[in-house]
N, C-alpha and C positions, 0 to 999 in steps of 0.2 A: 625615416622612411622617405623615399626619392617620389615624388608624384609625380606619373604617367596620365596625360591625356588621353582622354577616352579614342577610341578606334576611328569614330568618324569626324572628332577634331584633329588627330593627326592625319586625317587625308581629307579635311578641309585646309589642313596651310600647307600639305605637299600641292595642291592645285590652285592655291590662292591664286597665284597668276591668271589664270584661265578664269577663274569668275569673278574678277575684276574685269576683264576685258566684257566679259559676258553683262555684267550689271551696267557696264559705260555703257553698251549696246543699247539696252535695255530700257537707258535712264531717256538718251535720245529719242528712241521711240516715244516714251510715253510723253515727255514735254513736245512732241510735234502733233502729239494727237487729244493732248487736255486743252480742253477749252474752258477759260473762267467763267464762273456761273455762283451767282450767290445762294448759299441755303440757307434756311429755315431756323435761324438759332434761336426763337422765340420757346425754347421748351422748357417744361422744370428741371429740364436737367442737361447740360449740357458737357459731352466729351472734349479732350482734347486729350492730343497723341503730342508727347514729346522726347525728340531724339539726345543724347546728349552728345555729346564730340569723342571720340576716341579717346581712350586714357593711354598716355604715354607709356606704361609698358604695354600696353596694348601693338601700339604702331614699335614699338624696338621687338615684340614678337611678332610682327608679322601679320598681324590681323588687319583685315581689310574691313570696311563699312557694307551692311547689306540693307542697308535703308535707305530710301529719298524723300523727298517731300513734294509734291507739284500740287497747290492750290489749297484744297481743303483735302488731299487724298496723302495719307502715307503708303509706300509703295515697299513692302519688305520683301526681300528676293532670297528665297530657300532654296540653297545648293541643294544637289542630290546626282546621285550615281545611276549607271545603269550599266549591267554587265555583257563585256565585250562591246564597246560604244565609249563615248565622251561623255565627261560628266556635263550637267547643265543644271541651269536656275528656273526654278517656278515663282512667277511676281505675283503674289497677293496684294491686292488693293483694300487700303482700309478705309473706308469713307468717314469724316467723323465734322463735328464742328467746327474745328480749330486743330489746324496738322503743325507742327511747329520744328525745324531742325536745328540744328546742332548750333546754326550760326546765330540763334534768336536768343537770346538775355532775358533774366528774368524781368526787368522791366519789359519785355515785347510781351510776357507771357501775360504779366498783370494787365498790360494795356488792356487785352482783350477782356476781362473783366471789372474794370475800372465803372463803366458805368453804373452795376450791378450794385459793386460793392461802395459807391457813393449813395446810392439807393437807398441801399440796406440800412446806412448810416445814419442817413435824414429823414427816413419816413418810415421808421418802424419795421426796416424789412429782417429777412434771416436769408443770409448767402452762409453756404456751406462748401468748402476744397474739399477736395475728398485727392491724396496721392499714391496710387497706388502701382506697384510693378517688380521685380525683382529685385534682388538685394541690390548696390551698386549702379543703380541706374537713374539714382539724381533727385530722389522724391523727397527727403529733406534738405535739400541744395536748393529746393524748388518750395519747399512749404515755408522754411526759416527763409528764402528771398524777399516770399509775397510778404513773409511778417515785416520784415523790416523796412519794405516802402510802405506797405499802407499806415504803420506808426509814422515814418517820416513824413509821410502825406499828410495825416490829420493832428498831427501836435503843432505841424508849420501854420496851423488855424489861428487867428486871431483869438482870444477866449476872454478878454478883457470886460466882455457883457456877461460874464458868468464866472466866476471866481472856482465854483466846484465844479466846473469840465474836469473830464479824466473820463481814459480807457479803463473799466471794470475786466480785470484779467485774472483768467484763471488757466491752469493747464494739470491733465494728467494721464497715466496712462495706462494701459491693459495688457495683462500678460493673461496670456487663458481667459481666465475667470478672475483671476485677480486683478484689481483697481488699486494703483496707488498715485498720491494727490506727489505732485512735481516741484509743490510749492514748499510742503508742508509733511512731514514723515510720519508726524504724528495726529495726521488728519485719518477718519474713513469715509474711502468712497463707495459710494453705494449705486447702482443703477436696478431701479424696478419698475413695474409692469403695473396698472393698478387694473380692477375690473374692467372699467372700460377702454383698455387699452390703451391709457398713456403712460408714457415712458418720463420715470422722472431722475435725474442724475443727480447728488446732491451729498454735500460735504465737504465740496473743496475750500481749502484758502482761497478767499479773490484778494488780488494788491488792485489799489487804483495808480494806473500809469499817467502822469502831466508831463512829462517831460520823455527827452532822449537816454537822460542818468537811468531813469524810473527804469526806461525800458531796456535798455543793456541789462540790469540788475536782474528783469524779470527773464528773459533769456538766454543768461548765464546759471539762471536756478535750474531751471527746468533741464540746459542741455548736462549739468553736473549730476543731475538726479535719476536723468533716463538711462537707460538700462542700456547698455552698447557694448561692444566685443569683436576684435580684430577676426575679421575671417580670411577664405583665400577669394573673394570675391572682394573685400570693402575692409580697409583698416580701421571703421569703426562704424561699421553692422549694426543698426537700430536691431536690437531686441523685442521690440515689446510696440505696440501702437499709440502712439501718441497723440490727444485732444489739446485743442487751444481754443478757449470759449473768449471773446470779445465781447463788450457791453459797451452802447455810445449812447449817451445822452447826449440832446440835441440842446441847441446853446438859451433852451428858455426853462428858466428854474421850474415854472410853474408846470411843464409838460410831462406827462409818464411816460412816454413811448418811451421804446427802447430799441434802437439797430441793433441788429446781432448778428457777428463773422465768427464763422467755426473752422478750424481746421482740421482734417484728419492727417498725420505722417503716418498711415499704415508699414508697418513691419515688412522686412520684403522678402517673397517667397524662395526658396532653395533649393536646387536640387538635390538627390544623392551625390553627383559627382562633385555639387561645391560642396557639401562636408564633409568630405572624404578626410580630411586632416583636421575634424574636430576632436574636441575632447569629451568625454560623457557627459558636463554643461554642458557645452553648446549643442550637444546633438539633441539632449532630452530641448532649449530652447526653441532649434530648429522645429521639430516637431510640433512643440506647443501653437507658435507662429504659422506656419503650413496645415494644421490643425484648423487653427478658425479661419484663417483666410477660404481655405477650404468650405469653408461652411458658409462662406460669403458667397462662396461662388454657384455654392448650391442654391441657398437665397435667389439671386441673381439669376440663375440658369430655370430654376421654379416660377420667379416672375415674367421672365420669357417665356415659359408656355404658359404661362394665363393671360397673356398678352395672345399668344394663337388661339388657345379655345377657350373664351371668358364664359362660357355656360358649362365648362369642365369644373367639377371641384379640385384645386389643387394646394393641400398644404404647402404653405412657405416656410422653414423654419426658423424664425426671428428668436423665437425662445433656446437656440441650441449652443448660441453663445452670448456673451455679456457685450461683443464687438457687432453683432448685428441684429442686438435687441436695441441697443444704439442708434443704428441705423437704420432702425425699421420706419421712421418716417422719408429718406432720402431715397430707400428702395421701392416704397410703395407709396403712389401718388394720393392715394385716398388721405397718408397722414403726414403729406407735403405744407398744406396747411398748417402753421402751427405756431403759439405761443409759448416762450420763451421764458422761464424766473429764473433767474436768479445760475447757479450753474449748470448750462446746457437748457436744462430744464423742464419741465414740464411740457407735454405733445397736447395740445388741446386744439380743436376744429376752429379754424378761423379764416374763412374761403377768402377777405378780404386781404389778408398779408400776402406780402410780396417777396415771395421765397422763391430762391434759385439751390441748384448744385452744380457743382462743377467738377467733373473728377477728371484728375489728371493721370493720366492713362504714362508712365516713365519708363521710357524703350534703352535699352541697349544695341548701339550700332555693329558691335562685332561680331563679325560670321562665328563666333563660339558660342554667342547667344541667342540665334536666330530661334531656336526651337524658342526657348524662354520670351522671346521678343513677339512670337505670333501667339503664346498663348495668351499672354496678357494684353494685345489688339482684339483678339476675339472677344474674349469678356469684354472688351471696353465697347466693341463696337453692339455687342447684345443690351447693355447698357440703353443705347441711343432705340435699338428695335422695341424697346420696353415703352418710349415715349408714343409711339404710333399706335393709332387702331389697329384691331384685327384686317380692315378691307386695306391699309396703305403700306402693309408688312407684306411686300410680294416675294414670298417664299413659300417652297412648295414643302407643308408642313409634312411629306413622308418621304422627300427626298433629302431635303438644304439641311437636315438637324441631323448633329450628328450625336453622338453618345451624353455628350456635356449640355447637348441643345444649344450648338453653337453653329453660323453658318459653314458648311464645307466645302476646301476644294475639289470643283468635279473633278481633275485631270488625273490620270491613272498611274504615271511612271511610278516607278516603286524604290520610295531612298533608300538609305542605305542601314539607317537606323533602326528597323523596324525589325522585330520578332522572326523566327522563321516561318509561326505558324501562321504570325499576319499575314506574310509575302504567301505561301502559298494560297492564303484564303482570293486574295487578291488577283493571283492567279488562276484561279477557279473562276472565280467571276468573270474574267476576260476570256 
């Protein structure tokens, strides 16, 4: 079967010309009108938006970039039609902590975490990655980077005062509902809930890493183990959501603390039109994965309006999957706080730990992803609206929320993609 581009990607590259010139325009204006200005990354949770470079059949078809980056702002420019007229772009500004493009390496990205996660390391803290975005758009390019400097970072330690230094490493990962350990086949992983709401994960293999061997070793298990599969987006499509729990002892025998670095590679989400050329695997996987991310998102979209009206009762549903019953301390700051055993571990109240998240919000630059690339900036940026009070959330809670309870844009033109019955509702209203 011959795959056909959907309707409004083949009259994005009949126009590509035009909104290339139109995004140059675009890009000028806003670097003559952004002025640098530092914000506030002091939060328990902190975004970052990153773009990745074009992939080479990307540019031999013809795809243009519709992202930039100026300062802390990513700037994504959404073609759109309008009939009898020229086509034009709408620029969405995403505001976030850390904007990163195409030309920044994953050491620039770790930079911007580094302090954190030395923190974490030496004084009993918990830094948590959190990667998330669509399929193909860099999230374990970007979680297997950060792995491999921070091991390179902390084995180049002297440890000669301490003979049993060593990374305690575990890793595994979640399909639906299903847990299996990355190390070990024959392990079960179990994540539960106890009365008072902590969350304990528990059964995996841990190997201790000393070395660089160690850690090739441990990273060559886990990437044989995880569940991956050639799509028409990525020729080897994580399947399934992957955890990577870290343990640091600090270099004095006598001490119990424990640093703790978490990674998530979440699964990356799909549309219909990228499984068009699956097979009944992959489409029931598709599913499973868009399933709970799904239900992340409702997590997320539920903690933003209890972030609008905290004297509203609002269930969140952390119980609705095994991926953000996980995460139900990193979504909800009451259980940001938290102690650590052994894998993952136990969520226990401990207002003195020094716990961070970082989720890395991973864009696709191509005008064929633009839809995919704004929806995963709005979740990330609702993300950052979760951190603020209700009085520093200047949004006007019955107009800026749209359906997902994400910000929207006000401007009216009407793309081309959209229903008939949207366009005329749209119509109406004008």
């Amino acid at each position: 079967m011959t795959y056909r581009l959907p309707l409004t990607e083949q009259r994005y590259l009949k126009s590509v010309d035009y909104f290339k010139k139109a995004i140059e325009k675009q890009d000028e204006k806003i670097k003559r009108s952004t002025s640098k200005r530092n914000l506030d990354t002091n939060h328990t949770i902190n975004v970052l938006l990153r773009t990745r470079p074009l992939q080479p059949f990307e540019i031999e078809n013809g795809h243009c970039s519709v992202i930039s980056q100026h300062g802390h702002c990513t700037y994504i420019h959404e073609p759109y039609f309008k009939v009898l007229s020229n086509p034009g772009i709408r620029s969405h500004t995403m505001e976030v902590d850390y904007a990163f493009g195409p030309e920044h390496d994953n050491m620039f990205v770790y930079d911007a975490m580094s302090e954190q996660l030395n923190e974490s390391i030496r004084n009993n803290g918990l830094t948590t990655i959190l990667a998330y975005g669509q399929t193909g758009s860099g999230k374990t390019h970007t979680i297997t980077g950060i792995l491999d400097i921070i091991f390179s970072n902390v084995l180049a330690i002297p440890t000669e005062e301490n003979e049993d230094f060593g990374i305690h490493c575990s890793s595994f990962e979640i399909f639906g509902n299903e847990l299996k350990d990355l190390l070990d086949d024959t392990s079960t992983v179990q994540i539960r809930e106890s009365s008072t709401g902590q969350v304990n994960a528990s059964g995996c293999k841990e190997v201790k890493v000393k070395s660089m061997e160690d850690y090739i070793s441990f990273k060559r298990n886990t990437e044989i183990n995880r569940r991956t599969a050639k799509t028409l987006k990525n020729d080897h499509s994580s399947r399934s959501h992957a955890v990577y729990n870290l343990r640091f002892h600090p270099n004095q025998t006598t001490s119990t603390n424990t640093g703790v670095i978490m990674l998530i590679d979440l699964a990356g989400s799909e549309r219909n039109a990228d499984s068009i050329k699956h097979d009944t695997q992959l489409l029931k996987e598709s599913r499973v994965t868009n399933t709970s991310l799904m239900i992340l998102k409702d997590c997320l979209r539920k903690k933003y309006e209890k972030t609008l009206y905290p004297n509203k009762h609002i269930h969140i549903p952390y119980r609705s999957s095994k991926l953000t019953l996980l995460l139900k301390g990193l979504i909800d700051s009451r259980y940001n706080h938290c102690k650590l055993n052994r894998i993952v571990g136990t969520f226990d109240p401990e207002p003195d730990r020094l716990t961070r998240t970082y989720m890395i919000a991973t864009l696709s630059p191509s005008i064929m992803d633009v839809s995919h690339s704004l929806n995963t900036a709005r979740y990330a940026t609702t993300v950052i609206a979760t951190n603020k009070s209700p009085a520093k959330n200047n949004v006007n809670k019955k107009k800026d929320i749209d359906s997902d309870g994400l910000f929207q844009n006000k401007k009216e033109e009407i793309p081309l993609d959209i229903s008939e019955e949207d366009r005329k509702n749209i119509l109406t209203k004008q």
